[in-house]
N, C-alpha and C positions, 0 to 999 in steps of 0.2 A: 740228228734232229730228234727231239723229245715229243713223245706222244700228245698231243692235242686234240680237241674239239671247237668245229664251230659251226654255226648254223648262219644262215642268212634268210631274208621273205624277197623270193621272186614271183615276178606277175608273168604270166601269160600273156602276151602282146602279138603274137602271128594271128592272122584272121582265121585259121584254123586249127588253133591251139595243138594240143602236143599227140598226134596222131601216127602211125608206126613211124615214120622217117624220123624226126623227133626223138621218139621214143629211143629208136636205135641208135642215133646220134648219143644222147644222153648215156646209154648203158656201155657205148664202148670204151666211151671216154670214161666214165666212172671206173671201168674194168681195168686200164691202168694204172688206179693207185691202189694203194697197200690198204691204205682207209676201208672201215665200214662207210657206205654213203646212204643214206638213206634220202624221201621225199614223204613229206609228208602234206597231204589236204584235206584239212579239219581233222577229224578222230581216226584219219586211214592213214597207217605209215608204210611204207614198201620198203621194200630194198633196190636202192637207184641201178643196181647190177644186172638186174633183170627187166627185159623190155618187157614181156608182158605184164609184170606186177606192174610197170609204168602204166601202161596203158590201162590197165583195172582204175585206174585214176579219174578219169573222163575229164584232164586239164583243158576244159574249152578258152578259148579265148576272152579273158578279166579274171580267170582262175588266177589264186594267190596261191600258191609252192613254200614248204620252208626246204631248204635245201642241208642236212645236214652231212658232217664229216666229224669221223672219230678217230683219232690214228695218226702215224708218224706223217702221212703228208694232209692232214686235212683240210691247212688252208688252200694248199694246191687246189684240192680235191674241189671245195667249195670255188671259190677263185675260176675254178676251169667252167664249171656246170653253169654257174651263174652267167657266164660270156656267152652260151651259147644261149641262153635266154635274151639277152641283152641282143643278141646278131638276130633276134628271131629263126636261128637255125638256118642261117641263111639262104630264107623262103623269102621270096616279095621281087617286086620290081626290080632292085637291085643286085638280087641272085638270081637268079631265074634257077629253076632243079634242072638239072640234067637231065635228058629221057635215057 
């Protein structure tokens, strides 16, 4: 597969937006693909790799995300990130977190 790029706009939707659990969700899963992944909110871009530069973010809840990937799997990369946006990290009524 040949190197690509793509970005997508996710919203924050958990009632308490993207705080360490989150956070670590997102950078393990990033940490899988070959991809640069980045997130960007307004003029701040991180590197989706790392949970603390996630969290330098402050994604509360109606924060808008771009979700970028650059590299041999980036629609993967994108594709993955975006879901767990979409599952709210599966936080809420329907997941309940483990203690």
């Amino acid at each position: 597969m040949s190197a690509g790029r793509l970005s997508r706009t996710v919203r924050v939707t958990n009632p308490e937006g993207v705080h360490a659990r989150p956070a670590d969700m997102i950078a393990k899963l990033a940490n899988r693909y070959h991809s640069q992944i980045s997130l960007t909110k307004g003029s701040l871009k991180i590197d989706a790799k790392s949970i603390l530069s996630i969290l330098t973010l402050v994604a509360e809840c109606g924060t808008e995300l771009v979700v970028e990937a650059e590299g041999p799997d980036a629609h993967d990369a994108v594709n993955g990130i975006t879901e767990l946006f979409h599952r709210n990290f599966d936080e809420g009524p329907d997941h309940p977190v483990p203690n």
